[in-house]
NUSE-98342 format. One record per residue (C-alpha): residue number from 0; residue in one letter; chain; x, y, z. Coordinates in steps of 0.25 Angstrom, whole numbers, plus 5000, padded with zeros to 4 digits. Example, Ala and Ser with C-alpha at 12.3 -4.5 7.8 and 13.67 -1.06 7.14 Angstrom:
<rs>
R  pos  code  unit     x     y     z
R    0     A     A  5049  4982  5031
R    1     S     A  5055  4996  5029
</rs>
This chain:
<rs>
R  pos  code  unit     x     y     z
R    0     X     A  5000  5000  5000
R    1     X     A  5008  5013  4996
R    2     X     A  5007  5023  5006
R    3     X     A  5003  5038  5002
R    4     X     A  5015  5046  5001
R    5     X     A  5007  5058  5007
R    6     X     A  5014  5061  5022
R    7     X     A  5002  5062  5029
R    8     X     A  5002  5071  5042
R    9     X     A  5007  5062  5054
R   10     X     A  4998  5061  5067
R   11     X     A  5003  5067  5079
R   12     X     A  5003  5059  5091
R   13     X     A  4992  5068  5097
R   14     X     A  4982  5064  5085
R   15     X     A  4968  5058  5087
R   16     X     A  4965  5047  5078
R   17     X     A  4956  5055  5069
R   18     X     A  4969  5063  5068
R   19     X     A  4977  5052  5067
R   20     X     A  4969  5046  5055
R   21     X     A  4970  5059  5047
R   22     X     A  4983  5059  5048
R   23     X     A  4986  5046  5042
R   24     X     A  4977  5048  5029
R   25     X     A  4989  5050  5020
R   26     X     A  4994  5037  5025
R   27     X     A  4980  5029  5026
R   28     X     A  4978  5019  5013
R   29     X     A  4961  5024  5010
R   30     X     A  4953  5019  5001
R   31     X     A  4939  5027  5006
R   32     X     A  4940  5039  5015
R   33     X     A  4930  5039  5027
R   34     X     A  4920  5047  5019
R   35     X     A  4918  5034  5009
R   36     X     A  4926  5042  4998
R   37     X     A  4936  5033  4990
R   38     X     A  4950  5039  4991
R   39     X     A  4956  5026  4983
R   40     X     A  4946  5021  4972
R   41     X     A  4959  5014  4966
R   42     X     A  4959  5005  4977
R   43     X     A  4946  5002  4983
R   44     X     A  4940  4986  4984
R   45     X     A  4928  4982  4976
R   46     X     A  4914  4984  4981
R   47     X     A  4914  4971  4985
R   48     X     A  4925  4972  4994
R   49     X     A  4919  4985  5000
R   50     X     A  4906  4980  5003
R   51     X     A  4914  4967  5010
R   52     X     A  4922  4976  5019
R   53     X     A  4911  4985  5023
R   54     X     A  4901  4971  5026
R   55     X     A  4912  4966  5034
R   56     X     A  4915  4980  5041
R   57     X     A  4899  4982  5044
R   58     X     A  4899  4968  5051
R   59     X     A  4911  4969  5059
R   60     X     A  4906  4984  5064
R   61     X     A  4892  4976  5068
R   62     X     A  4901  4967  5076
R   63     X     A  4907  4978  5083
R   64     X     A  4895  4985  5086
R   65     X     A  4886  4973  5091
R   66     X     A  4899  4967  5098
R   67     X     A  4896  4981  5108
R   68     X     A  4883  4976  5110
R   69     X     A  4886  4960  5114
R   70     X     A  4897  4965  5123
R   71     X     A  4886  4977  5131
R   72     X     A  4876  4965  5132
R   73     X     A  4886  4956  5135
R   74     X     A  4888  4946  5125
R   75     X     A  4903  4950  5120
R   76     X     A  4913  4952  5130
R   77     X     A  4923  4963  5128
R   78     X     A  4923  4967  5114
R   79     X     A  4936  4977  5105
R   80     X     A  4926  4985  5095
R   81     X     A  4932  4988  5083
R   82     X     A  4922  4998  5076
R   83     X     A  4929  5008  5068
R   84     X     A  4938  4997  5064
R   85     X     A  4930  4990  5054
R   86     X     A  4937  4994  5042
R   87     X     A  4951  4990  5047
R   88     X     A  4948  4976  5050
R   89     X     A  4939  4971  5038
R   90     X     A  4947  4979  5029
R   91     X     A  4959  4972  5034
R   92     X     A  4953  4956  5037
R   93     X     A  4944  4956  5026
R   94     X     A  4958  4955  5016
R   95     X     A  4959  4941  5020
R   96     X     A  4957  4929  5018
R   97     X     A  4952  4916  5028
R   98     X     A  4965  4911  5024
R   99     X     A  4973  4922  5031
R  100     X     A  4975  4925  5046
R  101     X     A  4969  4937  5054
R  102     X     A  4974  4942  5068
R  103     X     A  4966  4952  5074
R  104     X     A  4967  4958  5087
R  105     X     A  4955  4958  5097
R  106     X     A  4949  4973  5089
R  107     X     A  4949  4964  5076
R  108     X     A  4936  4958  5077
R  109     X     A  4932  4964  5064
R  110     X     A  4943  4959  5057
R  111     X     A  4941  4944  5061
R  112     X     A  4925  4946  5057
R  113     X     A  4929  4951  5044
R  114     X     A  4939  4938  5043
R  115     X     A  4928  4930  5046
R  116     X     A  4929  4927  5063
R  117     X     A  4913  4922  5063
R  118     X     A  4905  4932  5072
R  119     X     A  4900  4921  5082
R  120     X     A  4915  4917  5084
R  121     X     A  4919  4932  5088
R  122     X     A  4908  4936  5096
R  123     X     A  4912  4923  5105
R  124     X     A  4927  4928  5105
R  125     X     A  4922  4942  5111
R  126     X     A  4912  4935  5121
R  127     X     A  4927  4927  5125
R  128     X     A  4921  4914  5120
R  129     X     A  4930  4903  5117
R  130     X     A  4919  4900  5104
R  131     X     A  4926  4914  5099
R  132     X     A  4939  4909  5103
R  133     X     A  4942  4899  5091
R  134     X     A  4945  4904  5078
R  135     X     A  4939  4898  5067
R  136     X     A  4946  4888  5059
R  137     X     A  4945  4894  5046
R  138     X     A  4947  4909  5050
R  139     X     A  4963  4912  5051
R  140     X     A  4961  4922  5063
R  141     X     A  4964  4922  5076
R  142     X     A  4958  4926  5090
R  143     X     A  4959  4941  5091
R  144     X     A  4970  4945  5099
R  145     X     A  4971  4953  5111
R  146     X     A  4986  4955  5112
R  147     X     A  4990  4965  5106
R  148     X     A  4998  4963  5094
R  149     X     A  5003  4947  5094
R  150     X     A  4992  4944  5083
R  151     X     A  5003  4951  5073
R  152     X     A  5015  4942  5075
R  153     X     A  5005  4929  5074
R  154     X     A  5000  4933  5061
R  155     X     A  5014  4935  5057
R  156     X     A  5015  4920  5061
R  157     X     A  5002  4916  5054
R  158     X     A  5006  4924  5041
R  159     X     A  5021  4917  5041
R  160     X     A  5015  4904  5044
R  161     X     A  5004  4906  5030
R  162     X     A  5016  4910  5024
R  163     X     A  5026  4899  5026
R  164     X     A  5013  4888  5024
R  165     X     A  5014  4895  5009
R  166     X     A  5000  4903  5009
R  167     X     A  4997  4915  5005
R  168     X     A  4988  4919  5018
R  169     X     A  4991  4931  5029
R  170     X     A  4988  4935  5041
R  171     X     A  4981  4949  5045
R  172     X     A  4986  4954  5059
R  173     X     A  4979  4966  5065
R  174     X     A  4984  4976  5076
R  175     X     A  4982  4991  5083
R  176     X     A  4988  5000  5083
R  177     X     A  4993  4999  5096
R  178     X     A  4996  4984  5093
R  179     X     A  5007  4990  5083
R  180     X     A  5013  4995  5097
R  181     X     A  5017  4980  5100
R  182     X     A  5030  4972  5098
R  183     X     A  5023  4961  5091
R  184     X     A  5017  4971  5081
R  185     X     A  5030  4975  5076
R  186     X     A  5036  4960  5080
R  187     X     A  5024  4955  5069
R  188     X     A  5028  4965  5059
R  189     X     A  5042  4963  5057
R  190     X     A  5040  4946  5057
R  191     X     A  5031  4948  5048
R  192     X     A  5039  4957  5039
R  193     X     A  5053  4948  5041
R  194     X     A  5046  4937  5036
R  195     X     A  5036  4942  5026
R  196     X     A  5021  4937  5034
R  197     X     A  5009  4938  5025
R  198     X     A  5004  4947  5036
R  199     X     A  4995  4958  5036
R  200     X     A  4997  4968  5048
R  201     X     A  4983  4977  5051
R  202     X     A  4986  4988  5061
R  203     X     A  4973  4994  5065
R  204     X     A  4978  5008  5069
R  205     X     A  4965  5011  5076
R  206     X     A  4969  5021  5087
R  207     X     A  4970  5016  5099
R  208     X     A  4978  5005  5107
R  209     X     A  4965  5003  5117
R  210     X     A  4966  5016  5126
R  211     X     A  4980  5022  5117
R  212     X     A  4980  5029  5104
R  213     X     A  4989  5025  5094
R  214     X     A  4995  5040  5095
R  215     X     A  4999  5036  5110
R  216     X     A  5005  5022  5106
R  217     X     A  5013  5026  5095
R  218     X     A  5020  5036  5089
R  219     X     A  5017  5031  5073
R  220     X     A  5005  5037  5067
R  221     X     A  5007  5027  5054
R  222     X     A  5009  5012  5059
R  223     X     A  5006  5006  5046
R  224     X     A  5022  5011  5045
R  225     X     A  5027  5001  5057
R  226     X     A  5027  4991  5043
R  227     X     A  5039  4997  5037
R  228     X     A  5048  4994  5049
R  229     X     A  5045  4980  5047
R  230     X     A  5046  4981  5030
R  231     X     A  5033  4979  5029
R  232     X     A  5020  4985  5021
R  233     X     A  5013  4995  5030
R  234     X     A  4999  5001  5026
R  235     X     A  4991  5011  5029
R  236     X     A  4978  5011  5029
R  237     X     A  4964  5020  5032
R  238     X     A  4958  5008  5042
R  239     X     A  4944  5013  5041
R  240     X     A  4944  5012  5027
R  241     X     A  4940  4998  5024
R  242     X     A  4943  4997  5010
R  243     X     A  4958  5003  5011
R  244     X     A  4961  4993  5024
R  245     X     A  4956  4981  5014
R  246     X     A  4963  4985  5003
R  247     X     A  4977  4986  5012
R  248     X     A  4973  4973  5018
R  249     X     A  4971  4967  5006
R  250     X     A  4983  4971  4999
R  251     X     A  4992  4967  5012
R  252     X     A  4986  4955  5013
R  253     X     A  4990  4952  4997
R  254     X     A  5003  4956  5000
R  255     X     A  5004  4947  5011
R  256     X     A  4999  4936  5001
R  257     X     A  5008  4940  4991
R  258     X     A  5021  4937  4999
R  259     X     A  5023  4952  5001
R  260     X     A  5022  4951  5017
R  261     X     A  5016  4959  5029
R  262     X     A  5009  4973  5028
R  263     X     A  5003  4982  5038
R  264     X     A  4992  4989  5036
R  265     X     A  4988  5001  5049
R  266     X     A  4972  5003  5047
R  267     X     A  4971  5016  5054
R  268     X     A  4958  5016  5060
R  269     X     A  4951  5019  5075
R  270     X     A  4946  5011  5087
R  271     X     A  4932  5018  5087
R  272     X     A  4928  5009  5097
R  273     X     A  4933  5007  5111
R  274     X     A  4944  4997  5113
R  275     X     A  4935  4986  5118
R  276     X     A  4923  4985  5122
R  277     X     A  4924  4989  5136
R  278     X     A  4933  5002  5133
R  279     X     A  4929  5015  5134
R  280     X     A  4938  5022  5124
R  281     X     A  4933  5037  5128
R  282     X     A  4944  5036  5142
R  283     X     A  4956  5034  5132
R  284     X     A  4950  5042  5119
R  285     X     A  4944  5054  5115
R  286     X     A  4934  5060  5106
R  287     X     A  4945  5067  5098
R  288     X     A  4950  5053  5095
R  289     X     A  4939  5047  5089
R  290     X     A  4935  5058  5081
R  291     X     A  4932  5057  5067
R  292     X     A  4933  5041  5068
R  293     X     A  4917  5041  5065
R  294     X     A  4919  5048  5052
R  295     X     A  4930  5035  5046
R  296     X     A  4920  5025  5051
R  297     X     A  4925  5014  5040
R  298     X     A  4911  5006  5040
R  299     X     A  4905  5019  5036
R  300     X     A  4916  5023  5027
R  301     X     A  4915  5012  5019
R  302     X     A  4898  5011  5021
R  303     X     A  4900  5027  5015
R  304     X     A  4909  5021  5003
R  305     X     A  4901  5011  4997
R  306     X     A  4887  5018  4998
R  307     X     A  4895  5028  4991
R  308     X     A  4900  5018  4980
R  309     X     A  4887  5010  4980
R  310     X     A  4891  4998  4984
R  311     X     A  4882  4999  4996
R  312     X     A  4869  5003  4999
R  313     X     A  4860  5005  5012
R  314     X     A  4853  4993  5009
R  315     X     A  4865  4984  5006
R  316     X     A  4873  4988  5020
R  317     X     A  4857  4987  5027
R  318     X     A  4858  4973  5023
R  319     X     A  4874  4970  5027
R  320     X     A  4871  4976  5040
R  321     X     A  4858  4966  5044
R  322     X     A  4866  4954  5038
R  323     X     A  4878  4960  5048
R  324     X     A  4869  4961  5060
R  325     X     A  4861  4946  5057
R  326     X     A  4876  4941  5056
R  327     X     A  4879  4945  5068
R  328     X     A  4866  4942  5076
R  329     X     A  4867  4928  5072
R  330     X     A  4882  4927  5075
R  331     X     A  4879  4933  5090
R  332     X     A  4868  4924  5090
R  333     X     A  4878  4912  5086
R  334     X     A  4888  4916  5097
R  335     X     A  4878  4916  5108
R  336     X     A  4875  4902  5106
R  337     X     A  4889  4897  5109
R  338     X     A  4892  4889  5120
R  339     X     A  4896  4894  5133
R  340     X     A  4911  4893  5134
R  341     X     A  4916  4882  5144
R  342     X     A  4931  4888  5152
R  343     X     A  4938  4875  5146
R  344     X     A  4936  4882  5131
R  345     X     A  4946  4894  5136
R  346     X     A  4957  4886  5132
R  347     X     A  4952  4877  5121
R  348     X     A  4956  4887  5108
R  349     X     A  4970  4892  5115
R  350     X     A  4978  4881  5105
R  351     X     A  4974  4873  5094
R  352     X     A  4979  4860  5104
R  353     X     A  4979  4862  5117
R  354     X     A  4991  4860  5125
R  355     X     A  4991  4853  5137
R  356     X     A  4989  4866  5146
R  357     X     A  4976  4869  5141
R  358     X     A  4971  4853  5140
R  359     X     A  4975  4855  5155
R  360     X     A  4968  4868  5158
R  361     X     A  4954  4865  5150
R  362     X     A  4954  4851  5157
R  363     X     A  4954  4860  5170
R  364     X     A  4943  4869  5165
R  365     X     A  4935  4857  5162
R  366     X     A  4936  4853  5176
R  367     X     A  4934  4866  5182
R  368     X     A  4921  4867  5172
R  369     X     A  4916  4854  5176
R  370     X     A  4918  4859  5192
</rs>
């Protein structure tokens, strides 16, 4: 992805994101500005391809939005939102294949939907049932992960072991922008550089790292740029923009394929929501920093776009939306009728054969169950 070689202003440490984001436009790979205007016809997917991400987008925000309510009544247990964020992660999962590998960290619940993590399975992993627990055996993605930053060195070790078996699948690793903070960020990076991984790198620059802004944790003001120290590709690009982050995905993902080796693609979005569900972001934030975020929602970016190109009308998305909202109704109701975990299923998905350590300690739970 060639970079614009306009020097765009940089943003000062004091900056809000609004101020932040405005600053990095030179910099940002666009394809429709928040107003729905095309700023790079050249390069814009088909209709198709537009009406698939904006599907995938409306079902994910519905998931977000009703995954609020289970939690209030009870039904989920603590819940990261990712609303604001839907144009970041399905324009960046929906580049694969069910043959690649996704990582996602524990606000990626969007991105695991749009790979295909069956709803029933991922309203079980939020209400901590072991039924959610499991992957499924033909879905390459695994259980999001709540340290921060390891899922990028095991998808190096994923994407080296698809390369030596001689295939020509990848795996797509996501991250903060605090995670970039961390050892095994750059760690990740620079093994996967050394030894050419077919390994795609999505840092979600979103704002905050929980209660810290990006301005307060780092310095840099582009981290798409951290790439170059380890000789790799780094892009750019307008992370509320669903078509731009799709096309970047997909064209670092055929690199990947080609033999070419790792990218890094920065989405530069916000954390519109709180950090869980059980945050209140108003102790750590202002309204100075949220301002002008509602203008770039990317659901109604891309909603604005293709009314405007007629590849959608108020009928069509009526009926998208109550298809979305049966789905989910029936996928609730299907998770509800899962069994009531016992204690021993706590260790039964920890390895694929137990080892003799765990045989022990389910045998006890047993006993203790039995009383």
């Amino acid at each position: 992805m060639p970079r614009s070689q306009t020097t765009p202003p940089q943003a000062s440490p004091a900056q809000p994101g609004e101020a932040a984001y405005q600053a990095a436009q030179g910099e940002m790979f666009q394809l429709i500005a928040p107003d729905g205007s095309v700023t790079d016809a050249a390069r814009l997917p088909g209709p198709a391809t537009r009406l698939h991400l904006y599907r995938h987008m409306r079902r994910i925000r519905h998931f977000d939005e009703r995954a609020w309510v289970l939690y209030r009544t009870g039904r989920m247990g603590v819940f990261p939102p990712f609303g604001g964020m839907e144009a970041s992660q399905v324009g960046t999962a929906a580049a694969l294949t069910n043959e690649d590998w996704l990582f996602p960290t524990y606000r990626d619940t969007g991105a695991a939907l749009t790979y295909g993590l069956p709803i029933p399975q991922t309203v079980a992993y939020w209400r901590t049932s072991p039924h959610g627990w499991a992957m499924p055996e033909n879905l390459k993605v695994l259980p999001f992960y709540i340290p921060i930053a390891t899922q990028y060195p095991h998808a190096v070790g994923a994407a080296l072991a698809e390369k030596r078996k001689g295939t020509q699948n990848v795996a797509m690793a996501f991250i903060g922008d605090g995670g970039s903070s961390e050892g095994d960020f750059h760690e990740a990076l620079n093994f996967a550089g050394a030894l050419n991984a077919p390994c795609v790198f999505v840092l979600q620059n979103n704002g905050w790292a929980i209660s810290v802004p990006t301005r307060s944790q780092t310095k840099a003001t582009n981290l798409s740029r951290r790439a170059e120290g380890y000789g790799i590709p780094g892009v750019r690009v307008d992370g509320n923009d669903v078509l731009a982050t799709y096309v970047a995905a997909a064209e670092a993902v055929q690199r990947a394929r080609n033999g070419e080796g790792p990218t890094l693609i920065e989405t530069v979005t916000y954390r519109v929501k709180p950090h869980t569900v059980a945050d209140d972001p108003s102790r750590y934030r202002s309204a100075e920093d949220t301002a002008g975020w509602d203008t770039k929602d990317p659901v109604v970016r891309l909603r604005t776009h293709l009314l405007r190109e007629g590849h959608l009308t108020e009928q069509g998305e009526a009926e998208l939306l109550r298809e979305i909202e049966a789905e989910f109704e029936a996928a609730v109701t299907e998770a509800d009728q899962f069994p009531e975990p016992t204690p021993a299923e706590i260790v039964d998905h920890v390895f694929a054969e137990p080892t003799p350590a765990l045989v022990r300690q389910r045998a006890q739970l047993l006993e203790e169950e039995r009383g």
